[in-house]
C-alpha positions in Angstrom: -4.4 -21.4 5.9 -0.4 -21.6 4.5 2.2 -21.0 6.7 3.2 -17.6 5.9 -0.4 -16.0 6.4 -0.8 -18.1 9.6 1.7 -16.0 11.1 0.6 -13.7 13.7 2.9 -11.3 12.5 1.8 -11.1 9.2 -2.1 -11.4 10.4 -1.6 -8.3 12.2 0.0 -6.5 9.6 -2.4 -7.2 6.8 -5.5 -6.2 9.6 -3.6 -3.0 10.0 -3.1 -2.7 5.9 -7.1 -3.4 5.5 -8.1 -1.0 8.2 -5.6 1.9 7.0 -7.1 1.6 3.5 -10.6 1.8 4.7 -9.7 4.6 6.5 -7.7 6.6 4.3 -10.3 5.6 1.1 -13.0 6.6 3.2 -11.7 10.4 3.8 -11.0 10.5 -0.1 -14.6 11.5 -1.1 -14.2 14.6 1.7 -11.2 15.4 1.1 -11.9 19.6 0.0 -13.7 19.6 3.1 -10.8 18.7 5.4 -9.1 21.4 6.9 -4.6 21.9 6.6 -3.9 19.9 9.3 -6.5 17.4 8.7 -5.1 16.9 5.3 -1.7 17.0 6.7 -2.4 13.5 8.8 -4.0 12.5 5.5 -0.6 12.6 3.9 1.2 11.0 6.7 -1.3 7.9 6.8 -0.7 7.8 2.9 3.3 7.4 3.5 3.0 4.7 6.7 0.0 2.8 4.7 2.3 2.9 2.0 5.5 1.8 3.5 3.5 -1.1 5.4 2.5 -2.1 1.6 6.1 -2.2 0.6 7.6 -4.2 3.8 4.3 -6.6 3.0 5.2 -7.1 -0.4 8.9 -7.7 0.8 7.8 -10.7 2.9 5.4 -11.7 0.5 9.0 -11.8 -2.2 10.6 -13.4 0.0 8.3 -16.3 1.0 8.5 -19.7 -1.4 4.9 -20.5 0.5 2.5 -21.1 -2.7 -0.5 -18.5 -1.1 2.4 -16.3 -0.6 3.1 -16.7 -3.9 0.0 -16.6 -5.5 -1.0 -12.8 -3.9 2.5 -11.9 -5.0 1.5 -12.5 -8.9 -2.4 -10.8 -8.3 -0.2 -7.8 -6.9 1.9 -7.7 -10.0 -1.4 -8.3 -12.4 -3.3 -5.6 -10.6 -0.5 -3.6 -11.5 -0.5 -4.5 -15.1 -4.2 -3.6 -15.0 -3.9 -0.1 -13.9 -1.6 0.0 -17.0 2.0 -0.4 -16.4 3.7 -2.5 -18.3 3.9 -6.1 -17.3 6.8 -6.8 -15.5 7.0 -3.8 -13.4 9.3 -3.9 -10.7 6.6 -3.4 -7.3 9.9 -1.3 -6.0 9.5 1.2 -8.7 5.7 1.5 -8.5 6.0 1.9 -4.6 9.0 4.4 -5.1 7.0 6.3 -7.6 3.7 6.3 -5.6 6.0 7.8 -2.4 6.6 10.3 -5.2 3.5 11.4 -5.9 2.6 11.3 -2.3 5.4 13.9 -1.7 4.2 16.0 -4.1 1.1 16.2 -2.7 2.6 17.2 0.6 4.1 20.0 -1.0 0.7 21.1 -2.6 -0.8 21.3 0.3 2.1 23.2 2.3 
């Protein structure tokens, strides 16, 4: 294992990024039956699984370790694959996502 994802730091973040997504992708299919508040915590674990994406990708930036490295570029091809342009700055996409995720707040409300 490289140096940067041998950190227990960073180990216990990503654990906490996989188990967030699991979570929140799991209450996707159900979410018309959730009730307001229910949906309401949905939203607020969209915005803190979010922001823990964005301070990940932050290390990952600022890292020179090759794995490091290497998840960095499948980030920004994943990105390219859900069909934004190559090249997309990961700060816009996050900033646009915490968009979205607002707007769904206020649907909701």
């Amino acid at each position: 294992m490289s140096e940067f994802f041998n950190s227990e730091i960073v180990q216990e973040e990503l654990d906490e990024i996989r188990r967030m997504q699991e979570e929140i992708y799991g209450q996707v299919m159900n979410i018309d039956t959730l009730t307001s508040e229910e949906r309401h915590d949905h939203i607020e674990d969209l915005c803190e699984l979010l922001e823990k994406q964005r301070i990940m990708y932050t290390r990952i930036s600022l890292s020179d370790d090759p794995q490091a490295l290497e998840l960095k570029n499948q980030m920004q091809q994943s990105v390219k694959m859900l069909g934004f342009p190559e090249g997309t700055d990961m700060n816009v996409l996050f900033s646009g996502m915490r968009k979205t995720i607002e707007a769904l707040r206020q649907h909701i409300d």
